[in-house]
N, C-alpha and C positions, 0 to 999 in steps of 0.2 A: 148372262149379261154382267156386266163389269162397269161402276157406279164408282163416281168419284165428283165430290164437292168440293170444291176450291173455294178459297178466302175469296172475299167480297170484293177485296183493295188490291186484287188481281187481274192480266188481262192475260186469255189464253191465246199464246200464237198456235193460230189455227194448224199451220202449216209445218210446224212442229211434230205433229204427233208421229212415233215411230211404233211398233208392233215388233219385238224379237223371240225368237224361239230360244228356247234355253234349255241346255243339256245340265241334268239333276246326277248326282252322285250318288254311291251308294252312303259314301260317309258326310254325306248335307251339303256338299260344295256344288258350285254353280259353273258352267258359261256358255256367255255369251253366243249362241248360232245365230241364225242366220236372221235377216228381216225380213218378214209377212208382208208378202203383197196387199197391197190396200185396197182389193181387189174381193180379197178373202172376210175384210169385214167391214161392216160401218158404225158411223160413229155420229152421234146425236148430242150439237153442244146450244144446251140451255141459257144463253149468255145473259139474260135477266137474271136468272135463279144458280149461277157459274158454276152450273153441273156438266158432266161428261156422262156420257153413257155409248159404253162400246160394245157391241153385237158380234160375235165368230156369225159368218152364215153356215157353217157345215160345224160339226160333232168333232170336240177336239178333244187328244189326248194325252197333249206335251203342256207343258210349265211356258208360261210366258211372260217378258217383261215389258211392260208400257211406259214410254218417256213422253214427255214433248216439256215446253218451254212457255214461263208465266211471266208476264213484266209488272214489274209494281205500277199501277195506277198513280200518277205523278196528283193528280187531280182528288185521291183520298189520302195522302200523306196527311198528318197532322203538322205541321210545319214544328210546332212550337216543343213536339219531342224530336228523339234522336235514337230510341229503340224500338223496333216495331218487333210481334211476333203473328207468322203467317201461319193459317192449320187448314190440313188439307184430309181429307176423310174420304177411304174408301173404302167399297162393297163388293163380294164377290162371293155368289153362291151360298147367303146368306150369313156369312162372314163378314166381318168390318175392322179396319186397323187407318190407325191416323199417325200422323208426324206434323210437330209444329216445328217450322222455320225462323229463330232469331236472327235478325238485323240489324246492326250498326253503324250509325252514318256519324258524320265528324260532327264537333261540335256546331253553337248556333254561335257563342259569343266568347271570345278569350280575352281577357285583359291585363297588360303587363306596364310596369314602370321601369326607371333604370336613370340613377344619376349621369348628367351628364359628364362627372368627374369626380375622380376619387375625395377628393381636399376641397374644400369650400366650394364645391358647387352651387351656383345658382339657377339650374335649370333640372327639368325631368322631362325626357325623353317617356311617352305613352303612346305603347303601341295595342291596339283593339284589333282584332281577328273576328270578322262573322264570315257566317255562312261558310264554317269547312265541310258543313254534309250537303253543302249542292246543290239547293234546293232552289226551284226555280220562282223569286220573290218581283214582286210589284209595289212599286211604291213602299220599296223596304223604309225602314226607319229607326234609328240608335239613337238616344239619351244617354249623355255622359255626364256626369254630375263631376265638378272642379272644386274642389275643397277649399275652404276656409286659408288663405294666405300663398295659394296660387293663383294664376292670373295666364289666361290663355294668351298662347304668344302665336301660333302659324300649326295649319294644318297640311299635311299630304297624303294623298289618297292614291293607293300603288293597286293594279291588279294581281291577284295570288301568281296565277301563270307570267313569267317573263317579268313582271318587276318593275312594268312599264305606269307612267303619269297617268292618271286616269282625268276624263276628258273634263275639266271643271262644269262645262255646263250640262252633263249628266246629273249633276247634285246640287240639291241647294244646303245652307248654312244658317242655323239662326241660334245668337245669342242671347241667353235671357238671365237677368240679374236677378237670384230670387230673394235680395233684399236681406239674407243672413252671412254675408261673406263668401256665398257661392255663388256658382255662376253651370248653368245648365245648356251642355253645347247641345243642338238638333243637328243629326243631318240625315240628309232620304239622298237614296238614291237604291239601285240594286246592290247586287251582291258585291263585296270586294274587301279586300285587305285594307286598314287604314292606319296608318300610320301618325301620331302629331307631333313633327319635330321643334 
């Protein structure tokens, strides 16, 4: 029997799984034959405890490889990182070998400035970037702190895809003076590019 624990912050597509036989060399090289009727075994998936447990029903005597297909759990993401690492552990014939999966998604917040002109400028273009790892946010929210001898002029809110206006009444705005020369913008809404020209 063939024993395999999956990370927790995974969901296993059932209908994934494939069974291949595999031709072994004499000098350690592999491939790929043919696919195992699903006929020939079954398979036992513990989806509380996200174990796998597959059974040959008859006495085998070839090398074989087992795939199938896991989706990250959108619902155990930790929103507030951007590396996650997956480990997946299996058993076979009282034998065990494991592999951990790294992942990296975009960031959460980028922040940029940029004079509005070379020579006596009296403006600064700041543009803020969240959510380039994707994540699917509610009632998101960003505080930008405006420093000491700047003075908020207009805001615009672009979505990443296409470039397009985003709907104003998806978000709200609120200014708060905190009394030292700055001035602390809010705004909520979901995910998107924003731009303050």
């Amino acid at each position: 029997m063939f024993t395999d624990n999956y990370d927790n912050r995974l969901i296993l597509d059932d209908s994934s799984m494939e069974v291949y036989e595999l031709d072994v060399y004499s000098d350690g090289s592999v491939d790929e034959g043919s696919l195992v009727d699903d006929s020939d075994y079954t398979v036992e998936h513990d989806t509380d405890n996200h174990q796998i447990k597959l059974t040959f029903k008859n006495e085998i005597d070839s090398a074989y490889r087992i795939q199938y297909v896991t989706d990250i759990d959108p619902d155990k993401i930790d929103s507030s990182e951007t590396e996650f690492d997956y480990v997946n552990d299996a058993s076979f014939n009282g034998l065990s070998d494991s592999d951990t999966v790294h992942v990296e998604r975009g960031s959460l917040v980028e922040k940029e400035g940029e004079s509005t002109q070379d020579f006596n400028s009296d403006a600064i273009d700041w543009t803020i970037t969240m959510n380039k790892a994707l994540y699917v946010l509610k009632n998101a929210r960003i505080e930008d702190r405006i420093p000491a001898g700047l003075t908020y002029s207009s805001l615009s809110i672009v979505m990443e895809d296409g470039g397009a206006e985003y709907d104003s009444n998806n978000y709200t705005i609120e200014t708060i003076d905190n009394g030292d020369d700055t001035t602390t913008l809010k705004f909520c809404s979901m995910w998107m590019l924003m731009k303050r020209l």
